[in-house]
C-alpha positions in Angstrom: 98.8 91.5 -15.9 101.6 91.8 -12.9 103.7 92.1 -15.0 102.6 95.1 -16.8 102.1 96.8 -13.6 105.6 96.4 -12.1 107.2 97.9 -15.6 104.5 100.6 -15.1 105.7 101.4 -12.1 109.2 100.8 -12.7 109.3 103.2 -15.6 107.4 106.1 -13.3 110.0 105.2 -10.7 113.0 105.8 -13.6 110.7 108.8 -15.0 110.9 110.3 -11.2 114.5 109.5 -11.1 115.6 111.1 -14.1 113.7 114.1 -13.2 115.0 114.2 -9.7 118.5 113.9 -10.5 118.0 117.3 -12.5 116.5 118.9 -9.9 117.4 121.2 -6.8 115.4 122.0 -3.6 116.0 125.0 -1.9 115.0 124.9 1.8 115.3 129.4 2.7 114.1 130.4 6.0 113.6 134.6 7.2 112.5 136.7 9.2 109.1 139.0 8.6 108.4 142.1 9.5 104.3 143.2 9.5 102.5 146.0 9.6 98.4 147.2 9.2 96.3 150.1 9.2 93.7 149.1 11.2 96.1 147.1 14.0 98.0 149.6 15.9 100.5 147.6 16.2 103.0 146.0 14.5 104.3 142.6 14.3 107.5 140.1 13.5 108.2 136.7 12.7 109.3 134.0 10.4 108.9 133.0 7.2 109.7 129.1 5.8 110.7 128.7 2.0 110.6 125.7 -0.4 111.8 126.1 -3.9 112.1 123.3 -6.2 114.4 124.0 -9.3 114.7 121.8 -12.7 118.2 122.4 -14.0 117.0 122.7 -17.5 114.5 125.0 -17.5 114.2 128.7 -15.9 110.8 128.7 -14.5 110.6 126.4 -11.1 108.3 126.5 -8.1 108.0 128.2 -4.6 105.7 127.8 -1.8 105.9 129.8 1.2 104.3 129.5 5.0 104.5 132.7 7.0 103.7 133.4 10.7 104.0 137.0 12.6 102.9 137.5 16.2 102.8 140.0 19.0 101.6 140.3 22.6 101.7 144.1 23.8 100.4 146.2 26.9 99.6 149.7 25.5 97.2 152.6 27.5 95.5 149.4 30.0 94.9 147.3 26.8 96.1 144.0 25.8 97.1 143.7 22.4 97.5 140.7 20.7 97.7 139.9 16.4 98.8 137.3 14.3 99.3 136.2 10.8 99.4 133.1 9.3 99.6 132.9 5.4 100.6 129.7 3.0 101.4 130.8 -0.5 102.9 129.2 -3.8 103.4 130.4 -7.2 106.3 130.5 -10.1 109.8 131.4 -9.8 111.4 132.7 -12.7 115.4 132.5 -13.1 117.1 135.8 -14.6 120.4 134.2 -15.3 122.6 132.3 -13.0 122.5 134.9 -9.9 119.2 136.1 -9.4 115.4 135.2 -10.0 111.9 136.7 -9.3 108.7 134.9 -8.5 105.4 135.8 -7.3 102.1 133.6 -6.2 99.0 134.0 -4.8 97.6 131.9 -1.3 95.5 132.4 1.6 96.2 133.8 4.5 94.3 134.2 8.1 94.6 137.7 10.4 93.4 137.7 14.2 93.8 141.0 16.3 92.5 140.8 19.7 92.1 143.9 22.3 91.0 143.5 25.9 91.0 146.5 28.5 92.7 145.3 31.5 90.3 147.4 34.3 87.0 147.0 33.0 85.7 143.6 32.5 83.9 142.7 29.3 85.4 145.4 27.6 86.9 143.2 24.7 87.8 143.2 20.4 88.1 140.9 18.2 88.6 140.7 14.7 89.8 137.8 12.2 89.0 136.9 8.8 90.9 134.7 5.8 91.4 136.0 2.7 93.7 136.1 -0.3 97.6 136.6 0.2 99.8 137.5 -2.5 103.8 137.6 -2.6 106.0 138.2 -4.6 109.8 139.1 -4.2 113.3 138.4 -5.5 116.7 135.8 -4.6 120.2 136.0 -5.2 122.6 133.1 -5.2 126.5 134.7 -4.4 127.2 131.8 -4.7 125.4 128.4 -6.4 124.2 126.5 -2.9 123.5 129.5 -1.0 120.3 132.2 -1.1 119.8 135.4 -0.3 115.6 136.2 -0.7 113.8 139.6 -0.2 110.0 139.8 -0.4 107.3 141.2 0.3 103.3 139.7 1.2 100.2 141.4 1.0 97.1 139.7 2.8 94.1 141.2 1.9 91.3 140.9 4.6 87.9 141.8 4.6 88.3 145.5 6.0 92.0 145.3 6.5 95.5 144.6 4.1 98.4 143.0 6.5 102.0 144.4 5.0 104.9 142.1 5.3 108.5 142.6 4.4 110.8 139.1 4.2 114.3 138.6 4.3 116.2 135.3 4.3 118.7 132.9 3.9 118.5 129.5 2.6 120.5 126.5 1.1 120.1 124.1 -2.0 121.1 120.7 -2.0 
């Protein structure tokens, strides 16, 4: 019975192998730009990329992790809002310089006011809800990406804009 077992898992080992050695991983890290209706304010951050690519076929993978901040003194008011999002979805290769993908995810807005005079005179709003991306990468060149995107977190009674840009690397 062992011995079944270790050809079992030496033949998923040579199965992952194979599969591996077809494959590339693009790590792409940006900056993110946010905006809302609701928030007066508007916000910046980063935005982490992993892409894993099969050499054979077109469509591959992406997952994303976004995070936009900002503290802000405005009118006696502290302002303070943040994003967090983690999204995933398809990537689908156009030919050997550019590829779309979209996906879908969750993502969690907070947006705090407090009035810096009068006491107990505070806001505060946060909510999860879905997140949606979707965007578009160049390679100028076959280790090196260029990504613009754009995320969409839709809240209970508010929708969090976000515009990406980035560069990343395959190896």
């Amino acid at each position: 019975m062992k011995k079944y077992a270790y050809s079992f898992v030496l033949a998923c080992i040579m199965f992952l192998y194979i599969n591996v050695s077809h494959a590339h991983i693009a790590i792409i890290g940006g900056v993110a730009h946010g905006s809302s209706k609701k928030m007066p304010i508007d916000s910046s951050g980063v935005n982490l990329k992993y892409r894993y690519e099969h050499e054979i076929y077109p469509i591959s993978w992406i997952n994303s992790f976004m995070y936009t901040s900002i503290n802000k003194f405005q009118d006696n008011f502290y302002l303070k809002s943040q994003y967090y999002s983690i999204c995933t979805g398809p990537s689908f290769r156009l030919n050997n310089w550019s590829s779309i993908y979209g996906g879908l995810g969750l993502g969690y807005g907070k947006f705090q006011s407090r009035h810096t005079v009068v006491i107990n005179n505070k806001f505060l709003f946060s909510n999860f809800g879905p997140s949606l991306m979707m965007g578009i990468q160049f390679n100028p060149t076959k280790n090196f990406f260029i990504d613009l995107g754009y995320e969409a977190g839709i809240m209970k009674d508010n929708n969090i804009n976000n515009v990406v840009a980035g560069i990343g690397y395959s190896f």
